[in-house]
DSSP file (Angstrom, degrees, kcal/mol; ACC not computed):
  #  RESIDUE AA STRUCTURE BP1 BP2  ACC     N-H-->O    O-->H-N    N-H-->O    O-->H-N    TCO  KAPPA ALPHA  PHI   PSI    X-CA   Y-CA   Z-CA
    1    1 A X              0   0    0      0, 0.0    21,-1.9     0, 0.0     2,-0.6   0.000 360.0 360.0 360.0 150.1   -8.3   -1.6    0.7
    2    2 A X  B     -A   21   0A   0     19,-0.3    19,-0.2     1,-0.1    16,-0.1  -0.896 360.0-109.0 -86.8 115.9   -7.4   -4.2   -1.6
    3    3 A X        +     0   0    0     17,-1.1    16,-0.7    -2,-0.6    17,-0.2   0.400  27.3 178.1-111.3 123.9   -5.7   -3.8   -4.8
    4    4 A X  S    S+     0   0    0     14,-0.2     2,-0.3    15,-0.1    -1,-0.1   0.347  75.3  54.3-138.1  18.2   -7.8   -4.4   -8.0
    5    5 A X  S    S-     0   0    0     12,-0.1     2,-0.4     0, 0.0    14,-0.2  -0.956  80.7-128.2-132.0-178.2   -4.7   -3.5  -10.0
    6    6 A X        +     0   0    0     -2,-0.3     2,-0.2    12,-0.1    11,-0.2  -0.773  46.4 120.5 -98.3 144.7   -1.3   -4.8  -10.1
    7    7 A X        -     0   0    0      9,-1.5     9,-0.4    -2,-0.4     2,-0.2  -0.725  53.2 -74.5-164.2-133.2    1.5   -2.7   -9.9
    8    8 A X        -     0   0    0      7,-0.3     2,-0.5    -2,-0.2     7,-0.2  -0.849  31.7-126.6-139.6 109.1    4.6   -1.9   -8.0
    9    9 A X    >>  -     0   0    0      5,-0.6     4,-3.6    -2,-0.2     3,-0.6  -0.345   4.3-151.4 -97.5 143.7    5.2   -0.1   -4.7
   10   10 A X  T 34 S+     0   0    0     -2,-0.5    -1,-0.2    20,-0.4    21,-0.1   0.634  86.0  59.7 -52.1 -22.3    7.4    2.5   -4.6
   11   11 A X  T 34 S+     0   0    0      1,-0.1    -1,-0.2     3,-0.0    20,-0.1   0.962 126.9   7.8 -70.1 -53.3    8.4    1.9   -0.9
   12   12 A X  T <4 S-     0   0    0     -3,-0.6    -2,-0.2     2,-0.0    -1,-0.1   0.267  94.3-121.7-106.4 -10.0    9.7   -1.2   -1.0
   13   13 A X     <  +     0   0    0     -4,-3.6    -3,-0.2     1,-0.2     2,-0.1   0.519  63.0 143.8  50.5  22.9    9.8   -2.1   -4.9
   14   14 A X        -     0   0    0     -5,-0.4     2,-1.1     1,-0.0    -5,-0.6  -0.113  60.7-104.6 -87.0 156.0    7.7   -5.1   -4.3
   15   15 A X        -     0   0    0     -7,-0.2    -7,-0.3    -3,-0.1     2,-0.1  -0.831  30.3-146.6 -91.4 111.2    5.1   -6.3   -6.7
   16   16 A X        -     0   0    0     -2,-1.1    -9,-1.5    -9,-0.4     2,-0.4  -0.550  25.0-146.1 -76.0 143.7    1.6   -5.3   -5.4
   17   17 A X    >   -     0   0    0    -11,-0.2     3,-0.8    -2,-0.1     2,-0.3  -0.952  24.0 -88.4-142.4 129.1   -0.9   -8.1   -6.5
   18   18 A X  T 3  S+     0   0    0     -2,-0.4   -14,-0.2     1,-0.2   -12,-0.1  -0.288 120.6  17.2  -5.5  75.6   -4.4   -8.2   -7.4
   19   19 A X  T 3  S+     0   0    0    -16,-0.7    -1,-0.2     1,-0.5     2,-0.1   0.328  94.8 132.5 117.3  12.7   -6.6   -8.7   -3.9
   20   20 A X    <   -     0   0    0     -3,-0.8   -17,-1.1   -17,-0.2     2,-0.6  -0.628  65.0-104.5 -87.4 162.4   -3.2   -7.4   -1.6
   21   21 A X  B     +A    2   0A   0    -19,-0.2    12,-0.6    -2,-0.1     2,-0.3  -0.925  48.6 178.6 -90.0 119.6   -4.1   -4.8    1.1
   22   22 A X  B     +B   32   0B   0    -21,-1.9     2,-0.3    -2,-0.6    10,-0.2  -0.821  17.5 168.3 -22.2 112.5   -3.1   -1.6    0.2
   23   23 A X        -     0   0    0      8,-2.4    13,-0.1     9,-0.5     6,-0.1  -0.856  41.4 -95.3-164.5 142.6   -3.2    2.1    1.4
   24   24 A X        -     0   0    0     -2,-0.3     6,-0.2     1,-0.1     2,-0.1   0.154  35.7-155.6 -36.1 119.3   -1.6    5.6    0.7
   25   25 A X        -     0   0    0      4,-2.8     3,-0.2    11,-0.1    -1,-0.1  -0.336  56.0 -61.8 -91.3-153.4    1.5    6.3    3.0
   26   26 A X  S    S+     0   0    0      1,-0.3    -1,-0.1     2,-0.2    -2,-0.0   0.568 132.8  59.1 -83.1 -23.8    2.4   10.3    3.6
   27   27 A X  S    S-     0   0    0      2,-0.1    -1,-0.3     3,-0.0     3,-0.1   0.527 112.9-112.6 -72.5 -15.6    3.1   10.9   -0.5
   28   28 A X  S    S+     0   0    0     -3,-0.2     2,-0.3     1,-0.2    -2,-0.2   0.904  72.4 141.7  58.6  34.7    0.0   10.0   -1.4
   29   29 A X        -     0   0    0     -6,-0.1    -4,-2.8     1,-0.0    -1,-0.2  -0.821  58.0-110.7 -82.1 137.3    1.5    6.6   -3.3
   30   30 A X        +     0   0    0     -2,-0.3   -20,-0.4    -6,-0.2     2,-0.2  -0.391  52.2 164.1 -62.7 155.4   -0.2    3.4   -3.3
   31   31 A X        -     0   0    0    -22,-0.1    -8,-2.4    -2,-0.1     5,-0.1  -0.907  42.7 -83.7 178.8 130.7    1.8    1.1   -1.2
   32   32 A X  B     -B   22   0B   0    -10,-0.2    -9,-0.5    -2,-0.2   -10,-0.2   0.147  48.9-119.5 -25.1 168.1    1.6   -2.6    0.9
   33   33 A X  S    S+     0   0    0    -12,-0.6    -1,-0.1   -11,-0.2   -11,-0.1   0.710 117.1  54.2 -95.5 -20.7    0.1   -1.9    4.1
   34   34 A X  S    S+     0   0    0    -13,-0.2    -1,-0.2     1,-0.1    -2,-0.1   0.273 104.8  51.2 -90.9  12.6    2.8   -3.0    5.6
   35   35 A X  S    S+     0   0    0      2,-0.0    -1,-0.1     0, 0.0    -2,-0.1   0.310  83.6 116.8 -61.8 -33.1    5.3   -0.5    3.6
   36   36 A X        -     0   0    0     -4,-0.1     2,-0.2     1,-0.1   -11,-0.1  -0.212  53.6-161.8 -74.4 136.4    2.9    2.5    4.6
   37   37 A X  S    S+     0   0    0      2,-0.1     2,-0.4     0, 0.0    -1,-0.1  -0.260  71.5  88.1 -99.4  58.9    5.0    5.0    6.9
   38   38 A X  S    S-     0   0    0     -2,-0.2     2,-0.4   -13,-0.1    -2,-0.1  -0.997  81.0-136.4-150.3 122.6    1.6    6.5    8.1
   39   39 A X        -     0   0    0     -2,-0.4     2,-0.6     1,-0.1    -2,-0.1  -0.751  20.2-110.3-107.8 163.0    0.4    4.5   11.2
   40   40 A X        -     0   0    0     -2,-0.4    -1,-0.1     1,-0.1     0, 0.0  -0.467  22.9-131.0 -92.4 109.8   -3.6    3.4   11.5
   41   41 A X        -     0   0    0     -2,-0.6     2,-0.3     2,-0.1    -1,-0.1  -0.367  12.9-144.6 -55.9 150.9   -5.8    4.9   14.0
   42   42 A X              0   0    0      1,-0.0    -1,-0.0     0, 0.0     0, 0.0  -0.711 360.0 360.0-103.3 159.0   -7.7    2.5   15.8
   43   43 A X              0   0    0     -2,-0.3    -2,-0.1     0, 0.0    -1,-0.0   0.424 360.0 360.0 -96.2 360.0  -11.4    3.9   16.7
């Protein structure tokens, strides 16, 4: 999903920005998508 606030992720310390993709790694923290240690099923 994309980010429709700004903040900071906790994985990486990185600044998360307004319209970046986003999703919950294994903590349930918001996080890049490329940060997240939770890998994406494909259908």
């Amino acid at each position: 999903m994309k980010a429709r606030f700004g903040g900071k992720c906790p994985a990486c310390d990185g600044a998360i920005k307004v319209g970046k993709e986003i999703t919950k790694n294994s903590q349930e923290e918001w996080v890049h998508k490329a940060c997240s240690d939770i890998e994406e099923e494909l259908p």
